[in-house]
C-alpha positions in Angstrom: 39.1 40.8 -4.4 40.7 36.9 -3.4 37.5 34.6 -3.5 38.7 33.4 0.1 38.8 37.3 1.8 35.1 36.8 0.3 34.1 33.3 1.6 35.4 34.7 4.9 33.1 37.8 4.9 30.7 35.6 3.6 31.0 33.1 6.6 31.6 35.9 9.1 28.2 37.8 8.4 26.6 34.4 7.8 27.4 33.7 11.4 26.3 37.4 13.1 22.6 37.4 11.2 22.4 33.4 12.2 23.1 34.5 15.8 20.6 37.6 16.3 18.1 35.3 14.1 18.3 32.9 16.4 18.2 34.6 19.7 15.2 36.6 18.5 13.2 33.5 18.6 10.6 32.9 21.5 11.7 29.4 23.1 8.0 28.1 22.5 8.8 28.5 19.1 12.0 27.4 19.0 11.5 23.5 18.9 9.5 23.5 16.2 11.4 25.6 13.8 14.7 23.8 14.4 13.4 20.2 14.1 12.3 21.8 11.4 15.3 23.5 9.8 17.3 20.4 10.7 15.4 18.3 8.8 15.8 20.5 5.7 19.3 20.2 6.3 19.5 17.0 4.1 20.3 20.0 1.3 23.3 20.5 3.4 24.4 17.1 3.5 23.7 16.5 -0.2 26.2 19.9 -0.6 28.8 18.1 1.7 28.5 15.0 -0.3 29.4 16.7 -3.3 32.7 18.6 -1.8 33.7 15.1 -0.4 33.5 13.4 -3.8 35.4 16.2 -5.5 37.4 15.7 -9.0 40.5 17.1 -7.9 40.6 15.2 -4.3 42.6 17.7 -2.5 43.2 16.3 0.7 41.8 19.3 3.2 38.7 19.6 0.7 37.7 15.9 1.2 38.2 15.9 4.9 35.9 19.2 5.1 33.5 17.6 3.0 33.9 14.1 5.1 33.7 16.1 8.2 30.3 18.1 6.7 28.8 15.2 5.7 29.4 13.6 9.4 28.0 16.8 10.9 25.3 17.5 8.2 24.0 13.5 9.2 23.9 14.2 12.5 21.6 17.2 12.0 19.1 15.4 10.0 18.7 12.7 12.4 18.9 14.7 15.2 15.5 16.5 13.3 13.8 14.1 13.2 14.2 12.4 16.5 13.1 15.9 18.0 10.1 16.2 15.5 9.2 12.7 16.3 9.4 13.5 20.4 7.2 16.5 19.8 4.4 14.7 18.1 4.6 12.1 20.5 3.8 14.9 23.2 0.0 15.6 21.4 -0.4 12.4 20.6 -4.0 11.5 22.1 -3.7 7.7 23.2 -1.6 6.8 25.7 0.9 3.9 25.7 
């Protein structure tokens, strides 16, 4: 089978069990589990930072890997902002 028809079906059931995973979480849950999966997604960006750099520098493959590393950024600060709110919520003293 072509490696792309399998990246495809790859991506496409990726997207399906993402989807149902997500909408089977309770929303007071939800919060903490995504500021925490976004901040893991610095494994992501390091991935996108090595597509981008690629040897062969095809010209769609570096701007995925420029736009993955944009989007993959985005995520891990957008992680820890939300972490950072949460804790701010039990934190005891008041400002």
């Amino acid at each position: 089978m072509d490696p792309f028809v399998t990246s495809v079906i790859v991506f496409v059931l990726a997207i399906f069990i993402g989807f149902e995973v997500i909408t089977k979480v309770p929303s007071a849950l939800h919060t903490p589990l995504m500021s925490g999966s976004n901040a893991i997604s610095g494994i992501t960006l390091v991935g996108a930072l090595m597509a981008s750099m690629n040897d062969d520098f095809q010209t769609l493959g570096v701007i995925l890997g420029t736009l993955a590393v944009v989007f993959a950024t985005i995520n891990v600060i957008g992680g820890y902002v939300v972490t950072n709110r949460m804790l701010k919520m039990f934190d005891s003293r008041k400002s």
